[in-house]
Backbone as CSV, one residue per row, in Angstrom:
resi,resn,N_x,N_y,N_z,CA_x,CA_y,CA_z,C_x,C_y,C_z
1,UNK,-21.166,2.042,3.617,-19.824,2.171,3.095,-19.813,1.739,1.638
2,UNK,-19.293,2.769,0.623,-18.902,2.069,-0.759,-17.893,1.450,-0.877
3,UNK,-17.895,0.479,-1.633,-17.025,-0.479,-2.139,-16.459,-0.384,-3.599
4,UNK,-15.170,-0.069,-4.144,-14.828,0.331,-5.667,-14.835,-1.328,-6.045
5,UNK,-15.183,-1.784,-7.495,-14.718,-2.642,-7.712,-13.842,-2.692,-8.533
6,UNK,-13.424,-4.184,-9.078,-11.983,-4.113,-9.452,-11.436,-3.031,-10.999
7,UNK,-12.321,-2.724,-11.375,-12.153,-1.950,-12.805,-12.095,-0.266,-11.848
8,UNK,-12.848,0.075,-11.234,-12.663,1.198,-10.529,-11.438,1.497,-9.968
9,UNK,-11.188,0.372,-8.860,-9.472,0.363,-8.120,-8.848,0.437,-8.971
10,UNK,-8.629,0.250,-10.479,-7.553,-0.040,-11.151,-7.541,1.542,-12.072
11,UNK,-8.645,1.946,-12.195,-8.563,3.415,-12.977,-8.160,4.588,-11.807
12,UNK,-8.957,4.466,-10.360,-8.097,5.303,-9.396,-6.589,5.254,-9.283
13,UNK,-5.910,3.931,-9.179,-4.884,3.699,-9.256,-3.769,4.221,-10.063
14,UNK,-4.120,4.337,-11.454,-3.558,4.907,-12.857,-3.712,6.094,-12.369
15,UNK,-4.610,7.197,-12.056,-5.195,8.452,-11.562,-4.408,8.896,-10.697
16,UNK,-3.897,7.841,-9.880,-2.862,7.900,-8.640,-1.203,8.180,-9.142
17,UNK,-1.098,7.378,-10.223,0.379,6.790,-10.853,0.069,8.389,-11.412
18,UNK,-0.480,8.990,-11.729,-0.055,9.978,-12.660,0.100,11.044,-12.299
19,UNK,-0.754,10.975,-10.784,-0.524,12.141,-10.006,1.011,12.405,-9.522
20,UNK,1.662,11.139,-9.063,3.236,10.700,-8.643,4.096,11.498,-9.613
21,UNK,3.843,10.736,-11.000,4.676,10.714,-12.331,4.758,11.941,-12.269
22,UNK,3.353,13.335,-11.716,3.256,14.620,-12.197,4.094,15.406,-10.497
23,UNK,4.490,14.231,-10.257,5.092,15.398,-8.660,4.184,15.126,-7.328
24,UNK,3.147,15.220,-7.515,2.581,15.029,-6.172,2.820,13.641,-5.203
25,UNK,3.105,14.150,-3.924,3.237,13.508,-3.341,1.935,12.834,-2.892
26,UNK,1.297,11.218,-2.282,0.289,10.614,-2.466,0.504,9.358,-1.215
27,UNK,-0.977,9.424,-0.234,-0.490,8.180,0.669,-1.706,7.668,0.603
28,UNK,-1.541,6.574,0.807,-2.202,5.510,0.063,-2.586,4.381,1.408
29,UNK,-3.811,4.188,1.675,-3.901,3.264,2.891,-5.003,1.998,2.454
30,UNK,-4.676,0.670,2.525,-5.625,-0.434,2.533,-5.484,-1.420,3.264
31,UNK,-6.630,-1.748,3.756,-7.021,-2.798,5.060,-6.465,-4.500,3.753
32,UNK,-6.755,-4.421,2.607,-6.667,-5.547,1.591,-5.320,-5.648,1.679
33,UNK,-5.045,-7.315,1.192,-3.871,-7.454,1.267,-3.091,-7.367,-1.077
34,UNK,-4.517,-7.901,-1.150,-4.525,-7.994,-2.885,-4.225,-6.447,-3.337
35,UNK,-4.939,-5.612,-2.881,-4.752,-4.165,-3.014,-3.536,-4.097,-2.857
36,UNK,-3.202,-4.207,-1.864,-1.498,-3.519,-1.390,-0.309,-4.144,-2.636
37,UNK,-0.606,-5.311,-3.030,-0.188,-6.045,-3.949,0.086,-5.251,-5.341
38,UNK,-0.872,-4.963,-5.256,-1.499,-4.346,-7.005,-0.553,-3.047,-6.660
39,UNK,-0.397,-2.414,-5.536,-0.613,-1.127,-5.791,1.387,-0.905,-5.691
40,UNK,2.397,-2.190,-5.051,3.299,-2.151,-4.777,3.460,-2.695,-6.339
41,UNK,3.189,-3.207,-7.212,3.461,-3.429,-8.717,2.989,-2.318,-9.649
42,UNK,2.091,-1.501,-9.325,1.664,-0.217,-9.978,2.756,1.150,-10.161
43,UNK,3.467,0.681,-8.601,4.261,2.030,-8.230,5.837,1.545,-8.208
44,UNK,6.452,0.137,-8.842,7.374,-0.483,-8.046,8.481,0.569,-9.254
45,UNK,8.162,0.868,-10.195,9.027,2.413,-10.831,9.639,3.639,-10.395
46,UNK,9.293,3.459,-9.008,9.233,4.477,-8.042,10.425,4.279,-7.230
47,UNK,11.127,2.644,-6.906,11.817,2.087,-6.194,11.998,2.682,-5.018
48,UNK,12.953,3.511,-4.994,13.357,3.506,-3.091,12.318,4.983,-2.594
49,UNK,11.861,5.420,-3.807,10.923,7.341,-3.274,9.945,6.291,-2.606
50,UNK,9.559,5.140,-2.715,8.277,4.584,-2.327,8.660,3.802,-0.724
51,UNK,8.237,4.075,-0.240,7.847,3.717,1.185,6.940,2.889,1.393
52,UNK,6.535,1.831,2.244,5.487,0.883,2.470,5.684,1.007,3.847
53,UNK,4.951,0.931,4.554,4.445,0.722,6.012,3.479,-0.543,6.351
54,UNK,4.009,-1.103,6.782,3.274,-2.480,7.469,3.169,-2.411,8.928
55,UNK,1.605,-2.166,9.379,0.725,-2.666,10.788,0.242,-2.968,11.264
56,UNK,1.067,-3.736,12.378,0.737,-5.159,12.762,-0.036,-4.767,14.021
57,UNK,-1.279,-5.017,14.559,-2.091,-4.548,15.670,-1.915,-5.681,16.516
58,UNK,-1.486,-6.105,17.716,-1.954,-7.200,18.492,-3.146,-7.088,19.309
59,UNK,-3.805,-8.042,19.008,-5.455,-7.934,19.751,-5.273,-8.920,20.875
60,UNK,-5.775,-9.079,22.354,-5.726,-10.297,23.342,-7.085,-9.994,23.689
61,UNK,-7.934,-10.956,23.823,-8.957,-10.834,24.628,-9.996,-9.958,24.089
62,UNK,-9.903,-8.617,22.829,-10.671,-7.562,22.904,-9.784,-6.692,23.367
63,UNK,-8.651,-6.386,24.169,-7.786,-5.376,23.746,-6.848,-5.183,23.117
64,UNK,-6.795,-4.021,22.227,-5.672,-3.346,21.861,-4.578,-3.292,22.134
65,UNK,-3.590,-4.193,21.731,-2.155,-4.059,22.898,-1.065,-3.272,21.646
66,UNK,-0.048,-4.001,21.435,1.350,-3.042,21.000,0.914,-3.351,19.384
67,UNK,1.339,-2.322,18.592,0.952,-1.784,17.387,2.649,-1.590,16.646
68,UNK,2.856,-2.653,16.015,4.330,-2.631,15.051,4.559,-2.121,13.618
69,UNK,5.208,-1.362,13.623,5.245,-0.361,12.191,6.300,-1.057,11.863
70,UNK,6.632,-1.232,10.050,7.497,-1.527,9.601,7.722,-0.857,8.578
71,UNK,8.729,0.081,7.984,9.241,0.544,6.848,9.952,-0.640,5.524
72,UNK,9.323,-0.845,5.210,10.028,-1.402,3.633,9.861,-0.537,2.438
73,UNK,11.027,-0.927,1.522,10.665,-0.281,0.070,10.122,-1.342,-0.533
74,UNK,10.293,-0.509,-1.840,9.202,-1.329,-2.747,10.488,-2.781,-3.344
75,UNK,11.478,-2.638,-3.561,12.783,-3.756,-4.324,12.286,-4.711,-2.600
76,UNK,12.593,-4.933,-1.782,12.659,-5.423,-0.360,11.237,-6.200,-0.626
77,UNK,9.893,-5.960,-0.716,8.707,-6.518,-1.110,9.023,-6.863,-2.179
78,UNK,9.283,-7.141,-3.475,9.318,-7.612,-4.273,10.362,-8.594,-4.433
79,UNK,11.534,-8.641,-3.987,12.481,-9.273,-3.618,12.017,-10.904,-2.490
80,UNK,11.208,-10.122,-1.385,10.647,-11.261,-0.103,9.457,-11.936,-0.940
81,UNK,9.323,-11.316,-1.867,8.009,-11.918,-2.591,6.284,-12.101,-2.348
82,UNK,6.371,-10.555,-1.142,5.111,-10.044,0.090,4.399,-9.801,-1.243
């Protein structure tokens, strides 16, 4: 598996912002929590077009149990201070 580092994530990112700025629509998925960070301050210009999804997996034992989706915007994260 490759790994971008932080000068890479940050030029995809811009690459990303410009694709938005130019219309395209763009979904965006990271296991990181710093990522998600960066990327909700990259796009927070975007305010309510931007969507965030937060999922929460519960694990017991080695299984897979109930899986919680959460819709926030981007003002709501920045506001809770996530």
């Amino acid at each position: 598996m490759l790994d971008l580092d932080d000068v890479h994530i940050m030029n995809m990112v811009d690459m990303l912002r410009e694709l938005t700025l130019n219309g395209a629509q763009v979904f965006i998925t990271t296991a990181s929590n710093e990522i998600a960070r960066y990327l909700e301050r990259k796009f927070a210009f975007m305010q309510d077009e931007m969507v965030y999804y937060k999922l929460k997996r519960e694990v017991n034992g080695g299984t897979v149990g109930k899986t919680t989706i959460t819709p926030r915007t981007i003002p709501y994260l920045i506001a809770a201070g996530e």
